[in-house]
Each structure stands twice: as C-alpha cells, then as structure tokens.
C-alpha positions as CSV (number, residue, x, y, z in Angstrom):
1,X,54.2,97.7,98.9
2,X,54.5,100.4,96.4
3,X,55.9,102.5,98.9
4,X,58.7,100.1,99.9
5,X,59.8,100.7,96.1
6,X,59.7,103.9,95.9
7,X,61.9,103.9,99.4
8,X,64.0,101.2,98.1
9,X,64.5,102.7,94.9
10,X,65.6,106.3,96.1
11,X,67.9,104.6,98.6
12,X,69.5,102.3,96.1
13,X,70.0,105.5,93.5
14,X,71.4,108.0,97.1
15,X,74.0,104.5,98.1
16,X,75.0,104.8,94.2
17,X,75.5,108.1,93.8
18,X,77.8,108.7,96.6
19,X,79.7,105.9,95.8
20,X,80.5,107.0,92.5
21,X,83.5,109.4,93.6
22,X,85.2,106.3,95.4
23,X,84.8,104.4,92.7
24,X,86.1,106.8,89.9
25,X,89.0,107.9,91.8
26,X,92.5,106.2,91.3
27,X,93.0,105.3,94.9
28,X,89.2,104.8,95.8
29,X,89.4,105.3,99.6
30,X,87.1,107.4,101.6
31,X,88.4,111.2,102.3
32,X,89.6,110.9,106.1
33,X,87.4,113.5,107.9
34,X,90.1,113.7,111.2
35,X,91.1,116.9,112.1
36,X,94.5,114.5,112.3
37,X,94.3,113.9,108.7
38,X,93.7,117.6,107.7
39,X,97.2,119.4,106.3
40,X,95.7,122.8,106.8
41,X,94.8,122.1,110.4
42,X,98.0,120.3,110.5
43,X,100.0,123.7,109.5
44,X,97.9,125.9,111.8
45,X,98.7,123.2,114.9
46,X,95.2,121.9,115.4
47,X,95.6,118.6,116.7
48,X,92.9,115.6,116.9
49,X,91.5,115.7,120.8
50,X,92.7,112.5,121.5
51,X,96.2,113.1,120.5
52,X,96.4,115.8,122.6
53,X,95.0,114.3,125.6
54,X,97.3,111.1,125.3
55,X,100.0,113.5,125.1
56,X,99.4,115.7,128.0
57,X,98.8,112.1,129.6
58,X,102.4,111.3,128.8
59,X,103.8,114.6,130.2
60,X,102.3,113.9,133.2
C-alpha cells in the first residue's frame, strides 16, 4: 500500500508539472509536434508524410 502512494504521488506531481505550461500560457493548447505544423520545416520544404503521399496520389 505504501508503495501505491509513493507511485501515486510522483505521478500526480509528473501530470502537474507538465501541465503547468498549458495552463500558464494565454492560448493554453498543446505545441503541435507535426512536421506540418513546423514553420522552419515549412521554409526548408519538409512536408508531413502523409501530405506528400496524398498528393503524389492526386498526380497520379
């Protein structure tokens, strides 16, 4: 039992922790991770895998 609290507790403290930028922030969404999403990948061309395929799909 004591080690379900100790688990329990760390876990509760980890789920706060990383919530606190989201909650601070203005907006308070999650950063999108997509290479889609990304402006630098965006400048360089990189584009999300399944963009590309659905557009080499539609070339076809």
């Amino acid at each position: 039992m004591k080690l379900f609290i100790i688990i329990f507790g760390l876990l509760s403290v980890s789920i706060i922790l990383l919530s606190i930028n989201i909650i601070v922030k203005k907006d308070g969404k999650f950063p999108n991770g997509h290479v889609g999403g990304n402006k630098e990948m965006q400048k360089r061309g990189v584009k999300c895998i399944q963009s590309q395929d659905r557009d080499e799909r539609k070339n076809l």
